[in-house]
Each structure stands twice: as structure tokens, then as C-alpha cells.
N, CA, C and O of each residue as an XYZ file, in Angstrom:
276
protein
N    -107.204    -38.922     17.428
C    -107.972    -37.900     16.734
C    -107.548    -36.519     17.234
O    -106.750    -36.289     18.143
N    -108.237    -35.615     16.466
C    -106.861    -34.551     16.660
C    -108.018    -33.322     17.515
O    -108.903    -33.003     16.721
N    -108.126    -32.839     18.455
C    -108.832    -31.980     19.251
C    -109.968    -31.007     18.552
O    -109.327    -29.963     18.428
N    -110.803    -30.841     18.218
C    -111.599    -29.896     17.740
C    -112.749    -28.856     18.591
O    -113.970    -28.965     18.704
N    -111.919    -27.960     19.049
C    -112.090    -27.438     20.364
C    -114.009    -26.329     19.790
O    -115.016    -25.951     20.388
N    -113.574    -26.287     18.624
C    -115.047    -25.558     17.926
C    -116.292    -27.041     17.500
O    -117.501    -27.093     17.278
N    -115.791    -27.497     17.527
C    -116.916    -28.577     16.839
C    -118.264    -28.447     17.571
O    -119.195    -28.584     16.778
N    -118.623    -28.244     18.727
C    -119.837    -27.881     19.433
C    -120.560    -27.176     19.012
O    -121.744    -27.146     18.679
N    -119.134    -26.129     19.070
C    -120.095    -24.614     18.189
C    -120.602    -25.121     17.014
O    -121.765    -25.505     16.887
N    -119.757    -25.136     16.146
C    -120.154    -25.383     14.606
C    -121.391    -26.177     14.541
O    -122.274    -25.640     13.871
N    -121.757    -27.597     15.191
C    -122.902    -28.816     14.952
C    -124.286    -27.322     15.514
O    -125.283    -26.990     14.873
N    -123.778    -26.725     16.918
C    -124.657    -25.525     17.076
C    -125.708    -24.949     15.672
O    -126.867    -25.079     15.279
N    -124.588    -24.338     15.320
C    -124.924    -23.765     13.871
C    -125.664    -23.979     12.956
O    -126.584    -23.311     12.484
N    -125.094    -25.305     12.600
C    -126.101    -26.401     12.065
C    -126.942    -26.518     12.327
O    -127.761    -26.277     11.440
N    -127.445    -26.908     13.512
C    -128.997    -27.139     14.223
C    -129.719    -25.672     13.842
O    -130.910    -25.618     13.538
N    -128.957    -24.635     13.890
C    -129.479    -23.873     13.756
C    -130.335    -22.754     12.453
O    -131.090    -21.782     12.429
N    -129.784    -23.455     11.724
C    -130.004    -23.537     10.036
C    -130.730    -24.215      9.917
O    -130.794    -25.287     10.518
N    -131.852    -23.618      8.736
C    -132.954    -24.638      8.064
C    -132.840    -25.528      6.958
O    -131.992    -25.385      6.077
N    -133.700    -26.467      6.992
C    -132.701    -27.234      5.295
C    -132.459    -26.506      4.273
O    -131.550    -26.649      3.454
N    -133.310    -25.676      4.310
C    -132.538    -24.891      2.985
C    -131.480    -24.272      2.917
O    -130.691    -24.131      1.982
N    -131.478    -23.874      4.009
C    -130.044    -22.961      4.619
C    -128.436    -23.896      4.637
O    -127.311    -23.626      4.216
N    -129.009    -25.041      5.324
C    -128.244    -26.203      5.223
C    -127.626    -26.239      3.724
O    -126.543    -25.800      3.337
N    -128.704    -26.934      2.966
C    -128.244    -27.048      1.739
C    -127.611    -26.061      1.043
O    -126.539    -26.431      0.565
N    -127.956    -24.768      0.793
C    -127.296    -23.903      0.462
C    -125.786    -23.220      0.488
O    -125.184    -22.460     -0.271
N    -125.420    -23.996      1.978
C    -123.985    -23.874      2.551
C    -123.454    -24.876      1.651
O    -122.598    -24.551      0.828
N    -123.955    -26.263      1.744
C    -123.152    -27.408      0.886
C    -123.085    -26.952     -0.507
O    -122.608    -27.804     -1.257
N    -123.332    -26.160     -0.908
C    -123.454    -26.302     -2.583
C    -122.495    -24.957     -2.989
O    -121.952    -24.700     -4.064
N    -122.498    -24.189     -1.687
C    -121.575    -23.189     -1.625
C    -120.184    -23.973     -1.390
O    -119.544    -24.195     -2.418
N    -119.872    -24.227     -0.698
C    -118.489    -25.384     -0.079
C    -118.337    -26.075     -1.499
O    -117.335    -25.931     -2.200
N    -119.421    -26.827     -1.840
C    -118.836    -27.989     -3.117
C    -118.549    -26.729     -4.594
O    -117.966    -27.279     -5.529
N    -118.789    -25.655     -4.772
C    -118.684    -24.842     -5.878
C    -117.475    -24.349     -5.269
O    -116.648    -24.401     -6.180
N    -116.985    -23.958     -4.374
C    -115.464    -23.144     -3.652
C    -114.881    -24.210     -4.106
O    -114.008    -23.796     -4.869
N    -114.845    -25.949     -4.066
C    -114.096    -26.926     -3.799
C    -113.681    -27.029     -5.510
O    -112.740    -27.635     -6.024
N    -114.562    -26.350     -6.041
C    -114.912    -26.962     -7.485
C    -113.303    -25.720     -7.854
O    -112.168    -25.780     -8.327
N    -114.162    -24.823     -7.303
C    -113.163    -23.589     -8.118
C    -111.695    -23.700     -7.707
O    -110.851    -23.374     -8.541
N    -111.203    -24.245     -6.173
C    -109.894    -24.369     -5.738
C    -109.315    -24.918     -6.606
O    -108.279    -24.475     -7.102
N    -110.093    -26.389     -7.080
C    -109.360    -27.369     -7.761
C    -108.857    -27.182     -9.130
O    -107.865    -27.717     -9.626
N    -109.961    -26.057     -9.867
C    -109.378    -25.286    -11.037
C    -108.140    -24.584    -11.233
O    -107.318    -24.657    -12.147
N    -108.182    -23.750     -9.976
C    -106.909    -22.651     -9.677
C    -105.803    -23.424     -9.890
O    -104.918    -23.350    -10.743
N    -106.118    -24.701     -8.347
C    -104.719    -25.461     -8.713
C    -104.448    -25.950     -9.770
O    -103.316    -25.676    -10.169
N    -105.283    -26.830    -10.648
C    -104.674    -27.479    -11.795
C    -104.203    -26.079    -12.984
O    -103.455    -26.024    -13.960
N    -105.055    -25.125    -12.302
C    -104.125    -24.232    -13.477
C    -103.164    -23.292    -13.199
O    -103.028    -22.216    -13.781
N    -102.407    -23.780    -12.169
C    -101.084    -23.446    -11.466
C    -100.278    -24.150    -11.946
O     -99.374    -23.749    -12.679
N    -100.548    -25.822    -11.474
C     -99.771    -26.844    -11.784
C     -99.919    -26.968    -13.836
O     -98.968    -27.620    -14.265
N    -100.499    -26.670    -14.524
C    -100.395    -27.011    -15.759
C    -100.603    -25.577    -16.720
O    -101.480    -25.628    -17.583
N     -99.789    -24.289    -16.570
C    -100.446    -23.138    -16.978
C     -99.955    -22.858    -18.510
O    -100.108    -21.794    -19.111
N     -99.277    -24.146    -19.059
C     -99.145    -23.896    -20.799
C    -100.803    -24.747    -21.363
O    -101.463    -24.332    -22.315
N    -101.107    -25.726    -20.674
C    -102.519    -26.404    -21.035
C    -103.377    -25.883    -21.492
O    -104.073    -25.174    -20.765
N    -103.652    -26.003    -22.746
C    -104.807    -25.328    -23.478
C    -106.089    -26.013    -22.115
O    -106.139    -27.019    -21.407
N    -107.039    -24.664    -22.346
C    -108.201    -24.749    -21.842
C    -109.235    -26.202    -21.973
O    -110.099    -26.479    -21.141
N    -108.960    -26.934    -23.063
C    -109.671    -27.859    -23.476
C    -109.218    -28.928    -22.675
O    -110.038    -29.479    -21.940
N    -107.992    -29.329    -22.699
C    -107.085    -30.283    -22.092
C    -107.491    -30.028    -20.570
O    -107.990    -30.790    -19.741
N    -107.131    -28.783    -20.498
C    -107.341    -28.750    -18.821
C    -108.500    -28.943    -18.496
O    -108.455    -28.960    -17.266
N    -109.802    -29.145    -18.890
C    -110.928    -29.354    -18.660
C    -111.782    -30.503    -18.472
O    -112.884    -30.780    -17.998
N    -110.546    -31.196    -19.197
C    -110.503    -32.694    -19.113
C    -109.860    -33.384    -17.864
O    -110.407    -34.262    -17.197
N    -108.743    -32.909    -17.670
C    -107.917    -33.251    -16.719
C    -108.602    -32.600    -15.693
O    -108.048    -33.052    -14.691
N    -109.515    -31.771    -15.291
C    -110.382    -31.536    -14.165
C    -111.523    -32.339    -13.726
O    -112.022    -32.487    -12.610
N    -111.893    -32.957    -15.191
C    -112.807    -33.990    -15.049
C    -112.758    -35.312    -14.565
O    -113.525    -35.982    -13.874
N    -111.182    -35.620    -15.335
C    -110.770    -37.016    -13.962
C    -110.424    -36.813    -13.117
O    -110.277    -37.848    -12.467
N    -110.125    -35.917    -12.578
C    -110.242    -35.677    -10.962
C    -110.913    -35.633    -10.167
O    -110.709    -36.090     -9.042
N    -112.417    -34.764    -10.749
C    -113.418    -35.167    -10.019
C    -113.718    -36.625    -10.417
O    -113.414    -37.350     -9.469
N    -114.044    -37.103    -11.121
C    -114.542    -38.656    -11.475
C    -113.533    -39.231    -10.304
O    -114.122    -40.054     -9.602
N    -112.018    -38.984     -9.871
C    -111.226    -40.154     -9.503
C    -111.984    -39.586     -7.872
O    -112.258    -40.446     -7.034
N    -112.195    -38.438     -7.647
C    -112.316    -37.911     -6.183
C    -113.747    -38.654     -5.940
O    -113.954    -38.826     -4.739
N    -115.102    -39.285     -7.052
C    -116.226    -39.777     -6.588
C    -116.031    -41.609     -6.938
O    -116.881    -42.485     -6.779
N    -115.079    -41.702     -7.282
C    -114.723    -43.241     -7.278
C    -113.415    -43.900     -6.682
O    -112.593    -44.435     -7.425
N    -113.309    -43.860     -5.770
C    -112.014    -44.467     -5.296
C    -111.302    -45.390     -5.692
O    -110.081    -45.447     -5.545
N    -112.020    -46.227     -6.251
C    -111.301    -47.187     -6.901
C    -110.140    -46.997     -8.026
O    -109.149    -47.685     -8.269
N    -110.454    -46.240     -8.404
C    -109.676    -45.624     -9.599
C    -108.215    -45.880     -8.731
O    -107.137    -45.553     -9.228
């Protein structure tokens, strides 16, 4: 495993946040995660009509909450 010389701090942090506060970070992180994944697919595919690409964002998330895929 690979050294995580902040991790103390950070769980710190945490403790130190209220659930709402908590939650609020996650939904911030999962909306950044949301938007990265846009950028990229519309790097990697930038003739893709908007429709198409919206689709193809959608199995990604679907494949990223089902592994099986």
C-alpha cells in the first residue's frame, strides 16, 4: 500500500464536520466527478452531437455503478 502521510489529517477533518457538512462535501466530489467525466468524453469525442454524447455518458456511469458490465 502506498504511504499516505496526510490521511490522519484528512479522517481529522472529517470528524470534524457535521453530517451535513459531510454530506455536502460528497455531493460536491460526486458533481466535480460528474463534470470531469463530461470534459473528458468531450475531448475524446468532440464531432459527437450533444445527444449521442449524452448517452455515451450515461453508460459510463451505469458501467462505473455495475461492474459487471
Amino acid at each position: 500500500m502506498k504511504p499516505r502521510p496526510d490521511h490522519q489529517l484528512y479522517i481529522g477533518v472529517l470528524r470534524s464536520m457535521s453530517a451535513e457538512e459531510r454530506l455536502r462535501k460528497a455531493l460536491e466530489l460526486s458533481a466535480l466527478t460528474r463534470e470531469l467525466l463530461m470534459a473528458g468524453l468531450r475531448r475524446r469525442y468532440p464531432d459527437l452531437p450533444e445527444p449521442e454524447l449524452h448517452e455515451v455518458y450515461l453508460r459510463r456511469l451505469r458501467k462505473s455503478w455495475d461492474r459487471r458490465e
